[in-house]
C-alpha positions as CSV (number, residue, x, y, z in Angstrom):
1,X,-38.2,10.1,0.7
2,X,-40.3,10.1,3.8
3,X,-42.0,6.8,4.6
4,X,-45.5,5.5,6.9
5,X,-44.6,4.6,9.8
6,X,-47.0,1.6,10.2
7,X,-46.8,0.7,14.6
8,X,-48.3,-2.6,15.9
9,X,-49.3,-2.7,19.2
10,X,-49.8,-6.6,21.0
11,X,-51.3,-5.9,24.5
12,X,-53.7,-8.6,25.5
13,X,-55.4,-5.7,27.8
14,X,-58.0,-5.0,24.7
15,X,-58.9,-1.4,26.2
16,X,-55.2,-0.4,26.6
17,X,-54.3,-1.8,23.4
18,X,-56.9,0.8,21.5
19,X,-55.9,3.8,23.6
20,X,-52.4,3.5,22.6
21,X,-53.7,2.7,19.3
22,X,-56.0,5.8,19.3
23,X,-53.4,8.1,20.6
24,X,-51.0,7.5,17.9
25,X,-53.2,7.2,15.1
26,X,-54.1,10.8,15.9
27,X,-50.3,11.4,15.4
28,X,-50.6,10.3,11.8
29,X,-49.1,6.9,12.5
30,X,-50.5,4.1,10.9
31,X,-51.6,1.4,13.8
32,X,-52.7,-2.2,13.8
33,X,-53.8,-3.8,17.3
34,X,-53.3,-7.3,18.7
35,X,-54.3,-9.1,21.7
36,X,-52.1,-12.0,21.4
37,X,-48.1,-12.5,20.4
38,X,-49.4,-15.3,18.1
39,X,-52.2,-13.6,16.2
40,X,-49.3,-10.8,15.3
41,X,-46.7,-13.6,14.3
42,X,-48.9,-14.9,11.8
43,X,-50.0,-11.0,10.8
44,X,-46.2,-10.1,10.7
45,X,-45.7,-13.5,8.0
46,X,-47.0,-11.0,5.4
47,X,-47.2,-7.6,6.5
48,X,-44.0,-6.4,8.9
49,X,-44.8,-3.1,10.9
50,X,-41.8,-0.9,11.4
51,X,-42.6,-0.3,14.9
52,X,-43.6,-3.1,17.5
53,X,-45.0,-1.8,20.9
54,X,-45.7,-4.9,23.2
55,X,-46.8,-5.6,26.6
56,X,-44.4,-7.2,29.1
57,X,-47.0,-10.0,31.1
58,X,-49.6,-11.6,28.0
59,X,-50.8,-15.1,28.4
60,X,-50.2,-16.3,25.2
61,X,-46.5,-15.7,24.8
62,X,-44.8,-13.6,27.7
63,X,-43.3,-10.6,26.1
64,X,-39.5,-11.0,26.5
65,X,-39.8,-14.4,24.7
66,X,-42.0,-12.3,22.0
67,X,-39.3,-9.7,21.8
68,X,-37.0,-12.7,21.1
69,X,-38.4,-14.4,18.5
70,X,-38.9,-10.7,16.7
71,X,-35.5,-9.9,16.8
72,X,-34.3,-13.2,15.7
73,X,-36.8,-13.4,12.4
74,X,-37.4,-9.6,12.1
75,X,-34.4,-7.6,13.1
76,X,-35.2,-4.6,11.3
77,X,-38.3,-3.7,13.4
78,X,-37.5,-1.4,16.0
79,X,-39.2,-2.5,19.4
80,X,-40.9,-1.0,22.3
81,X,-41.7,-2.5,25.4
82,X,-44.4,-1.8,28.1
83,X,-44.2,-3.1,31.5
84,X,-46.8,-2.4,34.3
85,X,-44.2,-3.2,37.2
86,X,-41.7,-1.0,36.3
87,X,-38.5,-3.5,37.0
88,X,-35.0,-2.4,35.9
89,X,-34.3,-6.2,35.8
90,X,-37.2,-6.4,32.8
91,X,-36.0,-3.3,31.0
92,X,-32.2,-4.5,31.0
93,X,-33.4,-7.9,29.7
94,X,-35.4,-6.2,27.2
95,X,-33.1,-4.1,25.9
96,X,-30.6,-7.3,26.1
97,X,-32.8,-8.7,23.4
98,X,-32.7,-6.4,21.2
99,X,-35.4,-3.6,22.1
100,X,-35.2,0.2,21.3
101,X,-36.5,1.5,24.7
102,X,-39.5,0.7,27.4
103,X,-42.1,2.1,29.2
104,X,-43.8,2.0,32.4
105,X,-47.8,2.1,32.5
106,X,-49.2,3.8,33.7
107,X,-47.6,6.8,31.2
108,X,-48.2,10.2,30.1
109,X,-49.4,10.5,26.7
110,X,-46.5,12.6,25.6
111,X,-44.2,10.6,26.7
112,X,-45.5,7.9,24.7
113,X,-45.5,10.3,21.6
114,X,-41.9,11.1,22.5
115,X,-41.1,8.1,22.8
116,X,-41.8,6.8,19.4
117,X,-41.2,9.9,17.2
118,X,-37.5,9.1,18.3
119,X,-38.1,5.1,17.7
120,X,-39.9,6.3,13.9
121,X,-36.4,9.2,13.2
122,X,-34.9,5.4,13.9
123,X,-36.7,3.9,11.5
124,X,-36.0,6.9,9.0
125,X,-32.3,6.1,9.1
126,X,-32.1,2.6,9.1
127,X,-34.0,3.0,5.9
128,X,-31.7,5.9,4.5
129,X,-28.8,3.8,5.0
130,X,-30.4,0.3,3.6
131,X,-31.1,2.0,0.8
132,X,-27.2,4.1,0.7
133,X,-25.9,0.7,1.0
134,X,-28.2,-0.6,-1.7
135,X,-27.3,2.1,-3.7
136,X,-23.3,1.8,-3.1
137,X,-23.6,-2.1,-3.7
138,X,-25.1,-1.2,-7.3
139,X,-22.6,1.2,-8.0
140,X,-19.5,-1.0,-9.4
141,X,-21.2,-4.1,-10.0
142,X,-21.8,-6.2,-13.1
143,X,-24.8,-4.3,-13.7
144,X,-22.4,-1.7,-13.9
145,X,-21.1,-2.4,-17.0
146,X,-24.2,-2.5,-19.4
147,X,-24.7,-4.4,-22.5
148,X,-25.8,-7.6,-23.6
149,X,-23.7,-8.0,-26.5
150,X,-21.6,-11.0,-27.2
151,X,-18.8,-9.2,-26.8
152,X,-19.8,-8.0,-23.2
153,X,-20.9,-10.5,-21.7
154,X,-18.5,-12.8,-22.1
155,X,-16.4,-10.2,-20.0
156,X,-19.5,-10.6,-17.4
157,X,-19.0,-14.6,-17.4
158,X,-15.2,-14.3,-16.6
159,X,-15.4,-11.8,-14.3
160,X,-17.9,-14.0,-12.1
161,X,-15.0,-16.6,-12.5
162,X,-12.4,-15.0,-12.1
163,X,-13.6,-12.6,-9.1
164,X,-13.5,-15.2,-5.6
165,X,-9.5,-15.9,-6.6
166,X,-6.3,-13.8,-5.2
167,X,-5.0,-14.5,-8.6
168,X,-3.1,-11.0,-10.7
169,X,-5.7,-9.7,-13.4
170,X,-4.6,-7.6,-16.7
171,X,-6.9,-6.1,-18.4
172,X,-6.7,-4.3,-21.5
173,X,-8.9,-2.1,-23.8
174,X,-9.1,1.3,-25.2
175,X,-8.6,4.5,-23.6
176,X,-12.5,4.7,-22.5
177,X,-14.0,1.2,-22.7
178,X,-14.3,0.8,-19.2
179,X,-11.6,-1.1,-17.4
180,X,-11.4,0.3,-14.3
181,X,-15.2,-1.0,-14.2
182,X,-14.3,-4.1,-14.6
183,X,-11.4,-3.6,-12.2
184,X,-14.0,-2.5,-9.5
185,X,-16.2,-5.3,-10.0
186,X,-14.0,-7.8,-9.9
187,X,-13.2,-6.3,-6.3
188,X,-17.1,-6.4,-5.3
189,X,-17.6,-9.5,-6.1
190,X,-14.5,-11.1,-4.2
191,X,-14.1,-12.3,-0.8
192,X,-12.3,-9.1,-0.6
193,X,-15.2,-6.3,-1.1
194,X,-15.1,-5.1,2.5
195,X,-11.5,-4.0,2.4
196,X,-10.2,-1.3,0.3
197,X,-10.0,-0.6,-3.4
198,X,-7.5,1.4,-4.2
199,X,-6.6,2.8,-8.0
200,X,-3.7,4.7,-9.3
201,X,-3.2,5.7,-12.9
202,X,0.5,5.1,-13.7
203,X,0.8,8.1,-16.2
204,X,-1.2,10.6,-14.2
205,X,2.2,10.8,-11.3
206,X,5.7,11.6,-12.5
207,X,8.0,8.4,-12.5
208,X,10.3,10.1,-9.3
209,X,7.1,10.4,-7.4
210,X,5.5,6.8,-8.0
211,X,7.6,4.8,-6.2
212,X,6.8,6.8,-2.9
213,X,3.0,7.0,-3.4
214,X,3.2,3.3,-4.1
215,X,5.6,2.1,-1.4
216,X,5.3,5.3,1.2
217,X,8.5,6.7,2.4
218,X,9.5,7.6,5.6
219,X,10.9,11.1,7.2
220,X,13.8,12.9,5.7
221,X,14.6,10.1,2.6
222,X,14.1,13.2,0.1
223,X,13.5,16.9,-0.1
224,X,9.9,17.2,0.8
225,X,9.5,13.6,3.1
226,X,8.2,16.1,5.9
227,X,6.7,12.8,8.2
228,X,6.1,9.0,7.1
229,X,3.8,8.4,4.8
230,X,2.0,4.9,3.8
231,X,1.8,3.8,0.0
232,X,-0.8,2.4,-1.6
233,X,0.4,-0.7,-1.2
234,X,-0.2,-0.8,3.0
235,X,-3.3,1.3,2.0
236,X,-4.8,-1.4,-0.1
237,X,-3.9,-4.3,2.3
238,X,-6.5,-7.1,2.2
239,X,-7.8,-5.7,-0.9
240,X,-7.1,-4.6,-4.4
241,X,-4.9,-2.6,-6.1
242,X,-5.9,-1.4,-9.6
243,X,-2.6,-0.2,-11.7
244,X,-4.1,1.2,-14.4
245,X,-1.7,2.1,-18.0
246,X,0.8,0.3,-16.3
247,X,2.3,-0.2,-19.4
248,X,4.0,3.2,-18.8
249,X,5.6,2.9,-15.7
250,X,9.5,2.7,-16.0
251,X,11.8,-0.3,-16.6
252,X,13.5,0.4,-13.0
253,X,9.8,1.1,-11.5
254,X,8.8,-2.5,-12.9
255,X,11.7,-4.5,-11.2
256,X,10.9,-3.1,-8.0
257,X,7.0,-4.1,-8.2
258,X,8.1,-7.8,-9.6
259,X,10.0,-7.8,-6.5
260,X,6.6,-7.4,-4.7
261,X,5.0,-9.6,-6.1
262,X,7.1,-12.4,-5.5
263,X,8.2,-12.1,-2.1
264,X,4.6,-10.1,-0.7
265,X,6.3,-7.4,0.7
266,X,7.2,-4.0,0.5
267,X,10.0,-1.5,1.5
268,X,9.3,2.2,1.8
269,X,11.5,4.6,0.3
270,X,14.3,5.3,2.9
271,X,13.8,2.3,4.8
272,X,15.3,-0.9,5.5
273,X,12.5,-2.3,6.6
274,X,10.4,-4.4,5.1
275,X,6.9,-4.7,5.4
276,X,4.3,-7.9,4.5
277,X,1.5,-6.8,2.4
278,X,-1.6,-8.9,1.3
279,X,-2.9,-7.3,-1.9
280,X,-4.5,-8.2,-4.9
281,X,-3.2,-6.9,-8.1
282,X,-5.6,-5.5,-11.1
283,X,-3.3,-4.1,-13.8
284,X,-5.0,-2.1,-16.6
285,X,-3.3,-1.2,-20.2
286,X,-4.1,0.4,-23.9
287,X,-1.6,-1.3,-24.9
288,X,-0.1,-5.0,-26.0
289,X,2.3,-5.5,-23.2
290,X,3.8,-8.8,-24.8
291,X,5.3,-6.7,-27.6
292,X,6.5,-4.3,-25.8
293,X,8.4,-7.1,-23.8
294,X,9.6,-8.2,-27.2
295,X,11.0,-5.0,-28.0
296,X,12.5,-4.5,-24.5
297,X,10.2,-1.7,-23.4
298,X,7.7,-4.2,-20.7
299,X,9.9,-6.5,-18.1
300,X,8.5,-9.9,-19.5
301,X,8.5,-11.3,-16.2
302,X,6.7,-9.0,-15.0
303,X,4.4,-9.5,-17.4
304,X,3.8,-12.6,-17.2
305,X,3.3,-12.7,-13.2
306,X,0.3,-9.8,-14.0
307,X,-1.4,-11.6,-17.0
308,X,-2.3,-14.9,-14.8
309,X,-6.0,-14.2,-16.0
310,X,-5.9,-11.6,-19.1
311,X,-9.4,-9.9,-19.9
312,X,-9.9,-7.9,-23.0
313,X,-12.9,-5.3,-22.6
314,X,-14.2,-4.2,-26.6
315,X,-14.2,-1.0,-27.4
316,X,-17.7,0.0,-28.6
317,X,-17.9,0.1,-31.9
318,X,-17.1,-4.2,-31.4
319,X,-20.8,-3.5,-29.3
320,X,-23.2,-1.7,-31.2
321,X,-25.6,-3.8,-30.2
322,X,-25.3,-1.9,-26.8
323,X,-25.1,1.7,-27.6
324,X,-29.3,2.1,-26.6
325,X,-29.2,0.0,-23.2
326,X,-26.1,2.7,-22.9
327,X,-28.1,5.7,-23.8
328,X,-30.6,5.1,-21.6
329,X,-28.9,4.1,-18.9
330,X,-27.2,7.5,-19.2
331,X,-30.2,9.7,-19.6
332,X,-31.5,8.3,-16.5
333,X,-28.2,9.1,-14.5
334,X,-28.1,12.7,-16.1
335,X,-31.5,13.5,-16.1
336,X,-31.8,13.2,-12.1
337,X,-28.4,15.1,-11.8
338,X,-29.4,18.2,-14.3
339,X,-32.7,18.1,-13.4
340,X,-33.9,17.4,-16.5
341,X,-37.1,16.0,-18.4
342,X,-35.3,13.9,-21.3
343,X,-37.2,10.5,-21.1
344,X,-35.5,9.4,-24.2
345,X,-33.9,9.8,-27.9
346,X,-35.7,9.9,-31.0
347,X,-35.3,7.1,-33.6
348,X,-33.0,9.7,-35.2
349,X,-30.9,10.9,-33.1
350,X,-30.0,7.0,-32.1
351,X,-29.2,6.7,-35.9
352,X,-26.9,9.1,-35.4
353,X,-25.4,7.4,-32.4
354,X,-25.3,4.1,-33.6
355,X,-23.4,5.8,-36.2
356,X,-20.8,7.3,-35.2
357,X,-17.6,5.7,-34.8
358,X,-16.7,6.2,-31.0
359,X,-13.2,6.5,-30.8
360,X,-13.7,7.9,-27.1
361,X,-15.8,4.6,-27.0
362,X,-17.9,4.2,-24.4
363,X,-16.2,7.7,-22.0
364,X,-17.0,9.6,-25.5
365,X,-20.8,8.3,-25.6
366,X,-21.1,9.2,-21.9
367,X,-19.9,12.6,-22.1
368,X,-22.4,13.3,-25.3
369,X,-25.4,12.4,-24.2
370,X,-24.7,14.6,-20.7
371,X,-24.3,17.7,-23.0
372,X,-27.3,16.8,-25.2
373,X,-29.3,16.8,-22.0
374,X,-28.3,19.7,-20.8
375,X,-28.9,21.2,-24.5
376,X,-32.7,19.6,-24.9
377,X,-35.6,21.1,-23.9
378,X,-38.2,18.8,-24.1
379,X,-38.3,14.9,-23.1
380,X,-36.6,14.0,-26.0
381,X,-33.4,14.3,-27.3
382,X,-33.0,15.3,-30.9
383,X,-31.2,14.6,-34.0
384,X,-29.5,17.7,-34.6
385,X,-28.8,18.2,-30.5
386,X,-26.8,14.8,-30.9
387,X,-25.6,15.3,-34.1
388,X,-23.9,18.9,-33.0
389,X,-22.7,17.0,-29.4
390,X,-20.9,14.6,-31.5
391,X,-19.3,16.6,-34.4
392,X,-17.9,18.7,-31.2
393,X,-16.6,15.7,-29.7
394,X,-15.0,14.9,-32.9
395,X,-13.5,18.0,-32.9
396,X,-12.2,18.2,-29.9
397,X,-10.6,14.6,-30.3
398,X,-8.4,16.0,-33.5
399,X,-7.8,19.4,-31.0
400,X,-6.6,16.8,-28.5
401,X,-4.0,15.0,-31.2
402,X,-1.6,17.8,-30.6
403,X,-3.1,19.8,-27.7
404,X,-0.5,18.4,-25.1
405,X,2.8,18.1,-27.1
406,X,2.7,14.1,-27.1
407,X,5.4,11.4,-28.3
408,X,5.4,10.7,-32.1
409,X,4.4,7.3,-30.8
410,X,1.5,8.8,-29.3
411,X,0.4,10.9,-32.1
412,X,0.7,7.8,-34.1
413,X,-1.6,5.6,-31.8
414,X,-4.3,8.7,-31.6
415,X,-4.0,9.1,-35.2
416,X,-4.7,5.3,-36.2
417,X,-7.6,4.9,-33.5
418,X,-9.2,8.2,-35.4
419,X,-8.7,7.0,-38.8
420,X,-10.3,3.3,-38.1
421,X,-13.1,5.2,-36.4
422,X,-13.6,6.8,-39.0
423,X,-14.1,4.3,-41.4
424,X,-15.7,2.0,-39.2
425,X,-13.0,-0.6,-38.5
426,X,-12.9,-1.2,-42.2
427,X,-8.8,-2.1,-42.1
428,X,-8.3,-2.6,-45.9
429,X,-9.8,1.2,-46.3
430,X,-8.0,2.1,-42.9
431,X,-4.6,1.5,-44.4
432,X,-4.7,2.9,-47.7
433,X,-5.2,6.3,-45.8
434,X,-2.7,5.8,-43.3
435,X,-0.1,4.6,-46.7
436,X,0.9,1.4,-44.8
437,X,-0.1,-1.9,-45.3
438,X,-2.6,-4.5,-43.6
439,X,0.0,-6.5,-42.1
440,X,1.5,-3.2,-40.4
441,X,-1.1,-1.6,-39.7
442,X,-2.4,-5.1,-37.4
443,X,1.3,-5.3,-35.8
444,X,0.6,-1.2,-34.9
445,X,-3.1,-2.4,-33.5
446,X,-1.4,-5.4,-31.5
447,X,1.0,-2.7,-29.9
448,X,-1.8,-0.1,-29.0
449,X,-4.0,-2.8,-27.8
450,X,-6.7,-2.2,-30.2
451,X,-7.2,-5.9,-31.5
452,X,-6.6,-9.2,-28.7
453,X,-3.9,-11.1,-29.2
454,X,-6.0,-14.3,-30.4
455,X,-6.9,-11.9,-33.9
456,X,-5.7,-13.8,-36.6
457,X,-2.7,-12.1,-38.6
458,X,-3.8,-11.2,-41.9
459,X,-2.1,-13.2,-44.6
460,X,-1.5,-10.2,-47.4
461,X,1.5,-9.1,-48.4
462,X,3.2,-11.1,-46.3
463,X,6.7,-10.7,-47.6
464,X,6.2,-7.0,-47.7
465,X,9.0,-5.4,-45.8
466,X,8.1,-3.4,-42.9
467,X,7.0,-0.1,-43.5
């Protein structure tokens, strides 16, 4: 968005002062004249031009030590001096200290226009890239992740703890919740933001190929190693690296990144080299890592060198609380992409939401209230738009149950996070359904990370045998 340019001239030349205030005035610019460096400094305490134009020789305040004090309280004011004696000495100095350009009276007026339509196109972009920069600092901040729920913000608390360490961070939650949020604030509010943050999800790259893309390989140690090639572990140095579901990388996988981790280096495939790395470590899992250690399936060393500070991000039906701050938060992020004019939801179409079980939990809600946005006509979105975005969703997550051939012990873990959706986290009703019993069905939640590990066991049927 285009902004005023608002120009302040300080010559104590009174005449000169208004032609140069004239002239650009008549350019559209909006000007403010001073005869004296002091009678701008207290102007400036309370309304800060983005253009300065200045004389070189005043009696108050000589210009260059003006010029000075500007850029040392102001620096985002870009400055233009004017000198009658035309000395390369006093234009070095002055642009030394901090000015844009100068100019020697007597000038043309154009080059005076010239002049300062390039130093307002300056003004234009600093601005643009403040407000990029504001915009990139918002991005994967606390305010980020949005809610005020209990649940929530305790995750807020610890993560503004937890964030100025170097110490190794697991987080767990459902597929959906939002841990690689957490994961990226974490980073930007470290000592570490300005370096690099890189993720990898440890199920998205075939076990053979990990290893390279986490350790980089060098020329001819396989079919296909073409040239050398960094791993994300050199890539992330002096910042973070997020392993997310890294409860599914392989046994042999896990004793080579516990080797990292205790010695701080590296050694790319092929090499004999080794290589010292500085890197934070943010691990992500849906699952309970400690019983998978227990059953042999999780290095338990490894584990416990990851879960120095464990946090647990709910899933959203522990949030309801949240579900409208969420909703509007996303109709205001797809409503400027889609161009569209929803404003809001109406009472009942958030009874629908606030309804609905979420097993996509927070991913799920995103991704419905995008299509209902698209599918609304009007400012607001309806019941039966919502209501048909979130039977679909439904429907595709049962599609999804068998869509991509997965492990029984997949199918089981999609299965159970359905049926508890379903009926609301009620586990007495979830378990009759799934024909197991309450004390199996929490050992199954442990596993698939649906419940923290400080849940209390239940105490029914406690000598049942396992089903």
């Amino acid at each position: 968005m285009a902004i005023e340019i608002k120009i302040a001239i300080v010559d104590d030349d009174k005449e000169m002062g208004r032609v140069v205030a004239d002239l650009l005035t008549d350019e559209g610019y909006k000007t403010s004249q001073y005869t004296s460096a002091s009678e701008a400094l207290v102007k400036f305490k309370t309304d800060l031009p983005h253009i300065l134009i200045t004389d070189h020789k005043m009696k108050d305040i000589d210009g260059l030590m003006f010029l000075k004090k500007i850029q040392s309280d102001h620096p985002s004011i870009v400055s233009i001096m004017m000198t009658a004696f035309g000395s390369i000495e006093t234009a070095i100095e002055a642009m030394k200290l901090g000015a844009y350009h100068y100019i020697v009276k007597p000038f043309k007026n154009e080059e005076m226009k010239l002049l300062v339509k390039r130093a307002s196109e300056r003004v234009s972009l600093k601005n643009e890239n403040a407000t990029l920069k504001k915009e990139l600092n918002k991005t994967f901040t606390l305010d980020s992740i949005v809610g005020k729920s209990p649940a929530i913000t305790s995750v807020f608390e610890l993560i503004k703890v937890v964030a100025p360490a170097s110490a190794s961070v697991l987080i767990s939650g459902e597929s959906g919740s939002g841990k690689e949020l957490v994961a990226r604030a974490l980073h930007n509010a470290s000592p570490r933001k300005s370096k690099p943050f890189i993720a990898i999800n440890c199920t998205a790259i075939p076990e053979h190929l990990l290893e390279s893309e986490l350790f980089g390989h060098v020329k001819g140690s396989f079919t296909g190693a073409i040239a050398d090639k960094k791993g994300l572990f050199e890539e992330a140095n002096h910042g973070t690296l997020f392993l997310d579901e890294i409860g599914d990388m392989s046994l042999q996988l896990q004793a080579k990144l516990l080797r990292v981790l205790q010695e701080r280096t590296i050694r790319p495939v092929g090499s004999n080299t080794h290589k010292e790395i500085d890197v934070r470590i943010i691990a992500a899992t849906h699952r309970d890592l400690k019983i998978m250690a227990k059953d042999g399936k999780f290095r338990e060393d490894l584990f416990y060198r990851l879960n120095v500070v464990p946090i647990r991000v709910p899933p959203l039906r522990e949030r309801i609380e949240d579900i409208p701050i969420l909703v509007d938060a996303f109709i205001k992020k797809f409503a400027a992409r889609n161009g569209s004019m929803v404003q809001s939801a109406t009472p009942e179409a958030m009874s629908v939401l606030m309804a609905h079980p979420w097993p996509g939990n927070v991913r799920e809600l995103e991704n419905v209230i995008e299509r209902a946005i698209v599918l609304s006509p009007g400012k607001l979105i309806e019941k039966n738009v919502v209501l048909g975005s979130a039977l679909e969703e439904a429907q595709q997550n049962i599609e999804q149950l068998h869509a991509d051939r997965p492990t029984l012990e997949k199918l089981e873990e999609r299965y159970i996070k359905l049926i508890m959706g379903e009926v609301k986290n009620k586990k007495d009703e979830a378990a009759e359904i799934l024909g197991i019993s309450r004390r199996t069905l929490y050992r199954k939640e442990r596993i698939y990370g649906m419940v923290s590990d400080d849940t209390p066991e239940p105490q029914d049927d406690i000598n049942e045998k396992n089903n």
